[in-house]
C-alpha positions in Angstrom: 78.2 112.9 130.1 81.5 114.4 129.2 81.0 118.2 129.0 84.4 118.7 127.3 86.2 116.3 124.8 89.0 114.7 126.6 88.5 116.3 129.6 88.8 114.3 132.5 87.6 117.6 135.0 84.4 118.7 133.9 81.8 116.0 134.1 77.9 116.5 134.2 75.3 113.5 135.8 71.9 113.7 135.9 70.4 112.8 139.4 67.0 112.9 140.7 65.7 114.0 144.0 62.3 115.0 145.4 63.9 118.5 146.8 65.5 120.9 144.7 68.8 120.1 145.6 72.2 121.4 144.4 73.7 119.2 141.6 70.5 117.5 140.9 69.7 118.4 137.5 66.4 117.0 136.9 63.9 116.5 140.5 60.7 115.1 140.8 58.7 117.3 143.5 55.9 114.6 144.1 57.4 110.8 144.9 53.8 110.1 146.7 51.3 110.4 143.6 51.7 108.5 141.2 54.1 106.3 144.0 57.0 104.8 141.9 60.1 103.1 143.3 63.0 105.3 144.1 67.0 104.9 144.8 69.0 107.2 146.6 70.9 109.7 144.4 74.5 108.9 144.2 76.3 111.7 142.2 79.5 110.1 141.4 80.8 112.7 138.8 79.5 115.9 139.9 79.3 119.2 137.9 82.0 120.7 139.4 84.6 123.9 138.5 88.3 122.6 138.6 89.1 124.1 142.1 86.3 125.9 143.1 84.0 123.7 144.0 79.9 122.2 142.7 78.4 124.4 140.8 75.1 125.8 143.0 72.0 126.9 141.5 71.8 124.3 138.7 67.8 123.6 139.7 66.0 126.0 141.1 62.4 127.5 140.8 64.0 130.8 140.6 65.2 131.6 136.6 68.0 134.3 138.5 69.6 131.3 140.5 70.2 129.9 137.5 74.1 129.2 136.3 74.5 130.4 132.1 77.4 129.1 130.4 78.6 130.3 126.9 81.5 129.9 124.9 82.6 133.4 122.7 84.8 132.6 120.3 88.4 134.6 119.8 87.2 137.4 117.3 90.4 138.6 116.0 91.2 137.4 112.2 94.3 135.6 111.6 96.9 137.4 109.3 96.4 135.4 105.5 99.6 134.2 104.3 101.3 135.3 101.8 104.0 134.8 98.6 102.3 131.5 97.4 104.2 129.2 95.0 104.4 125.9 93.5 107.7 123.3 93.3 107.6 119.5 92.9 105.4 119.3 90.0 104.5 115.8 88.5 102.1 114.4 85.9 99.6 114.0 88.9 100.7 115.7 92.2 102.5 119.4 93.0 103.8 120.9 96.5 102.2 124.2 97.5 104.4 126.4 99.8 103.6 129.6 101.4 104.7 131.5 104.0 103.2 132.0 108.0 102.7 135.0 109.0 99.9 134.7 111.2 100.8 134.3 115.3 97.3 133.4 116.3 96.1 130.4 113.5 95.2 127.3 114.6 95.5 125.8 111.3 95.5 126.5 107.6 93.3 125.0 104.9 93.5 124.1 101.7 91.0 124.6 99.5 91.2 123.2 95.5 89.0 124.2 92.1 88.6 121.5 89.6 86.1 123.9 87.5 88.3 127.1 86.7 87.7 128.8 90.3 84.4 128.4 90.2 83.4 126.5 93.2 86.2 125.0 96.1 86.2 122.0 97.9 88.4 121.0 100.9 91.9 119.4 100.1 93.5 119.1 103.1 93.2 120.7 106.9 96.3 121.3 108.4 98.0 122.5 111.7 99.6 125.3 113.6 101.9 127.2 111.6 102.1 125.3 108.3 103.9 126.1 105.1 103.4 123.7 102.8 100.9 121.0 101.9 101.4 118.0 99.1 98.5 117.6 96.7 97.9 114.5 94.8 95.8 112.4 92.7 95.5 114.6 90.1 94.9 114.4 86.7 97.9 115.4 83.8 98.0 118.0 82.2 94.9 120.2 84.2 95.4 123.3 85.2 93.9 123.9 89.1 93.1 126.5 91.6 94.0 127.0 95.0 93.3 128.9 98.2 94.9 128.9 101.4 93.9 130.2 104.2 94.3 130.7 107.8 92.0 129.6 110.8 91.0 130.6 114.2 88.0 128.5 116.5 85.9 131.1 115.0 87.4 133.2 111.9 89.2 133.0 108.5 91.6 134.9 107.1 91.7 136.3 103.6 93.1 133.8 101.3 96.3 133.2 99.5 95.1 132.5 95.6 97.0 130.5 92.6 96.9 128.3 90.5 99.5 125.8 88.9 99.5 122.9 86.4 100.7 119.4 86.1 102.5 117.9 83.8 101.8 116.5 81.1 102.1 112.5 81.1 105.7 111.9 79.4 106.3 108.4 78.9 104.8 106.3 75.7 107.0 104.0 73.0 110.6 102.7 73.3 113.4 103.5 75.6 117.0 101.5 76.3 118.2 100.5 79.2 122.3 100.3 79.6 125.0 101.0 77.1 124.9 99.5 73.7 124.1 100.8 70.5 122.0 103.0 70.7 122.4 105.9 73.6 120.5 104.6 76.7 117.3 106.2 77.9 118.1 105.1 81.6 121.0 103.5 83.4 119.1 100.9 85.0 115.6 99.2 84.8 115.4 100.8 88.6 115.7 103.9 87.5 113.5 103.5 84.0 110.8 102.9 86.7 110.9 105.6 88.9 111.0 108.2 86.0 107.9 106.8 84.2 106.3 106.2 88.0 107.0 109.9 88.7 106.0 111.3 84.9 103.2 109.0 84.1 102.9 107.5 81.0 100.4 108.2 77.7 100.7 104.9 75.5 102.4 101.4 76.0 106.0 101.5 77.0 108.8 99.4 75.7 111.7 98.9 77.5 114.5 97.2 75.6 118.1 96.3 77.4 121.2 96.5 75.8 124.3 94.5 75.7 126.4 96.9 78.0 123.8 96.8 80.7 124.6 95.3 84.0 122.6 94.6 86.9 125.2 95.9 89.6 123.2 99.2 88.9 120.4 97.8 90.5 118.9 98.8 93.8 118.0 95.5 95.2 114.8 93.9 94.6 113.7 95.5 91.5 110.3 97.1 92.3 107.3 97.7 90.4 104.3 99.2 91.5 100.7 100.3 90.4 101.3 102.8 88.0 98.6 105.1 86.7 97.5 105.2 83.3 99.1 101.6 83.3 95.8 99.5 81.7 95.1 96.1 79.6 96.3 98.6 76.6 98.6 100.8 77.9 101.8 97.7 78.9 104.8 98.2 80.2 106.9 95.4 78.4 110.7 94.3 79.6 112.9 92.7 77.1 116.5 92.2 76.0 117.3 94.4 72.8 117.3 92.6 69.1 121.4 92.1 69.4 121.1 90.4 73.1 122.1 87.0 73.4 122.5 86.3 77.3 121.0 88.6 79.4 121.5 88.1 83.3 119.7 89.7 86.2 121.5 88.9 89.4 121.7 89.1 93.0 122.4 87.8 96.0 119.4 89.5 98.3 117.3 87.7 101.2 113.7 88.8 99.7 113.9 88.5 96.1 115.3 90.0 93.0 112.2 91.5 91.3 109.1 92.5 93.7 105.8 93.4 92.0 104.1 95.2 94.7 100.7 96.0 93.9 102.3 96.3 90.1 99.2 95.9 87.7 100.2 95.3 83.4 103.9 94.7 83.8 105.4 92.4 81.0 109.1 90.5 81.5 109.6 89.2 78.0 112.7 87.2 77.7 112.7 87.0 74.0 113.8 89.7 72.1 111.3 89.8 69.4 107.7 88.2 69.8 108.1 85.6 67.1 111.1 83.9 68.8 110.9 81.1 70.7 114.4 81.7 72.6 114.7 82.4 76.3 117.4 85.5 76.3 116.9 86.6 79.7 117.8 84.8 83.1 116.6 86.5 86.5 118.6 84.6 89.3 118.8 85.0 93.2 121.9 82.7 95.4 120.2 83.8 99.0 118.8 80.4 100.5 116.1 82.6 102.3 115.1 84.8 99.4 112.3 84.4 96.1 113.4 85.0 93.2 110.5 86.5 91.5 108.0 88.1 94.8 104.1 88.7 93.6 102.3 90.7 96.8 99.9 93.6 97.9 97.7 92.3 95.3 99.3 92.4 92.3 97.2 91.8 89.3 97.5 91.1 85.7 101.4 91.0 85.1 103.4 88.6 82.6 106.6 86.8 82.8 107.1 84.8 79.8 110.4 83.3 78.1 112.8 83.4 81.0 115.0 81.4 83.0 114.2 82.1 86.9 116.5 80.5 89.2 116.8 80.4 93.0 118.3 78.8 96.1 115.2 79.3 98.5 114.8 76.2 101.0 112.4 78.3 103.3 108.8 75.5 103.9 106.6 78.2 102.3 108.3 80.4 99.8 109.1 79.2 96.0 111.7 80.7 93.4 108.5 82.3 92.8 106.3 83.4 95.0 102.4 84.8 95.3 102.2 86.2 98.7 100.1 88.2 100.8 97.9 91.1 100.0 95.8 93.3 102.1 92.6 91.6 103.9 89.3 92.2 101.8 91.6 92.6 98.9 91.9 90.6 95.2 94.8 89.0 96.1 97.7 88.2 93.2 95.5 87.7 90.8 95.1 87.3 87.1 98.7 87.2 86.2 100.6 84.4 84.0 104.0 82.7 84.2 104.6 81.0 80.5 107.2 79.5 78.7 109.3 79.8 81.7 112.1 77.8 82.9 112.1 77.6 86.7 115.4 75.9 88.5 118.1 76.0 91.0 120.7 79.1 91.0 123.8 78.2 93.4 121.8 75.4 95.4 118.4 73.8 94.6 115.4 75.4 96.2 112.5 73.6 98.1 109.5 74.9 96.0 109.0 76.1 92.2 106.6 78.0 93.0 104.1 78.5 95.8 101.1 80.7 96.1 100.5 81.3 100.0 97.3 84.1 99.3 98.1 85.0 103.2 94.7 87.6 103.7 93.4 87.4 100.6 93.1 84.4 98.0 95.7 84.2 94.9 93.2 83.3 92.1 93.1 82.7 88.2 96.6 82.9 88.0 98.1 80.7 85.1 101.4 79.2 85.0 101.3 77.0 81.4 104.5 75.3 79.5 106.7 75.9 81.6 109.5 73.9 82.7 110.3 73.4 86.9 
């Protein structure tokens, strides 16, 4: 029996003997009646004080022989901290920052309201002279409470109270992407993303691209991933604006040019109205080892429809597009639809249209329907 976690010192065994023997902590006085079978005592870890010596007077017929061990506690409560305030503020998630003044904490704590201060729950528990913790998963637009507080192995100090609110979700109806005319929203579809990831959205999204957009302001692949408040109503939908013609997303890059990872409800529309029947938007990749288009970490329920996807790859088990792994246990690449598409070769012609490896998890119920490969 270990007396003290991760100690490797102070050990405690239980022995038997028929004398009352140092280090035996249990002894049976009578081995003769009832007669039972006995081994000799072999005390490999003995109760011992790091160098001192065994530890006498553990049995003993007399109560005063007896050895007491107690643990007191440091009494002294830990200075609370003090000038609390609030920065990084999002639609779901704020930074708490405060400052340490204590010199004998052994942690702080931080302790959240979701009722108006009326009861706290634990947020986070964090170490030695802290002075700042990250709160997320929370909801837009709600106003919560905080405390923080300072710890000792046996006392709390007075805490630190606030409260803050997020943001309300910002993102709903139609924004442009690149110059054109109308002034653009964003710069590039990469940056479009991580606004509306970091803001949150309240309605379906529309993103249109304009004629002067180019996709050298890309950062290389493309990502999209699960956004909340993203939902079988609430789309986000990528297409060329009404006065596109040729719209080209391009790169050379050795994993693919668009990743959803983990993305749930994303439409790539390559039409630029929904009664059209013409493919206005071309997503290409000229790396022989990369996708062009990379479904993984379970991404569920997305769309690509009306475009022209063109690779190079001539890897065994990729495709120009490609539903890849996800986590073990997990839904895989589920649920999502390729339509309308036309799927060929960029600089060189690749191995595979499309291949669906499901690596940890099985791909299922996706749909690819009328397209052309």
């Amino acid at each position: 029996m270990q007396i003290a976690t991760n100690s490797s010192e102070v050990w405690a065994s239980i022995g038997f003997s028929d004398t009352t023997l140092n280090n035996r902590l249990i002894a049976v006085t009578n081995l003769l009646n009832p007669q039972v079978t006995t081994l000799l005592a072999n005390a490999m870890y003995p109760l011992v004080i790091p160098n001192v010596g065994f530890i006498n007077g553990l049995h003993s017929s007399n109560d005063s022989s007896r050895v007491i061990y107690k643990f007191t506690p440091n009494d002294i409560i830990p200075l609370a901290p003090i000038n609390l305030s609030f920065s990084i503020v999002t639609y779901n998630s704020m930074r708490l920052n405060w400052v340490d003044v204590a010199n004998n904490e052994t942690g702080y704590a931080i302790l959240i309201s979701y009722d108006g201060g009326i009861s706290y729950h634990v947020a986070q528990n964090l170490p030695t002279n802290s002075t700042s913790a990250d709160i997320s998963g929370l909801k837009h637009n709600c106003t919560y409470y905080f405390k923080v507080v300072a710890l000792t192995e046996g006392r709390m100090s007075a805490p630190l109270e606030g409260s803050n609110s997020t943001l309300q979700a910002a993102y709903s109806g139609r924004f442009y992407v690149g110059n054109g005319l109308r002034t653009p929203h964003f710069s590039s579809i990469t940056e479009a993303i991580s606004k509306i990831n970091q803001f949150g959205i309240n309605g379906p999204i529309e993103i249109l691209i304009q004629e002067g957009y180019s996709s050298n302001s890309e950062s290389f692949p493309i990502v999209f991933t699960k956004i909340s408040g993203l939902n079988s109503t609430n789309f986000i939908t990528i297409k060329p604006a009404p006065e596109v013609n040729n719209l080209v997303i391009s790169a050379n890059f050795a994993t693919s040019v668009i990743d959803f990872n983990g993305a749930e409800f994303i439409v790539i529309d390559g039409r630029s109205s929904d009664t059209s029947l013409t493919r206005k938007l071309t997503v290409i990749n000229e790396n022989s080892s990369g996708s062009t288009i990379r479904f993984f970490n379970s991404a569920c329920h997305n769309i690509l429809r009306f475009c022209r996807i063109l690779g190079a790859n001539n890897s065994n088990d990729q495709g120009v597009i490609f539903f890849g792994s996800s986590p073990a246990n997990s839904r895989g690449n589920s649920y999502n639809i390729v339509e309308h598409c036309q799927i060929g070769n960029s600089i060189n012609t690749p191995r595979h249209g499309i291949v669906s490896q499901g690596a940890n998890s099985f791909n299922l119920y996706n749909e690819i329907r009328n397209c052309e490969i």
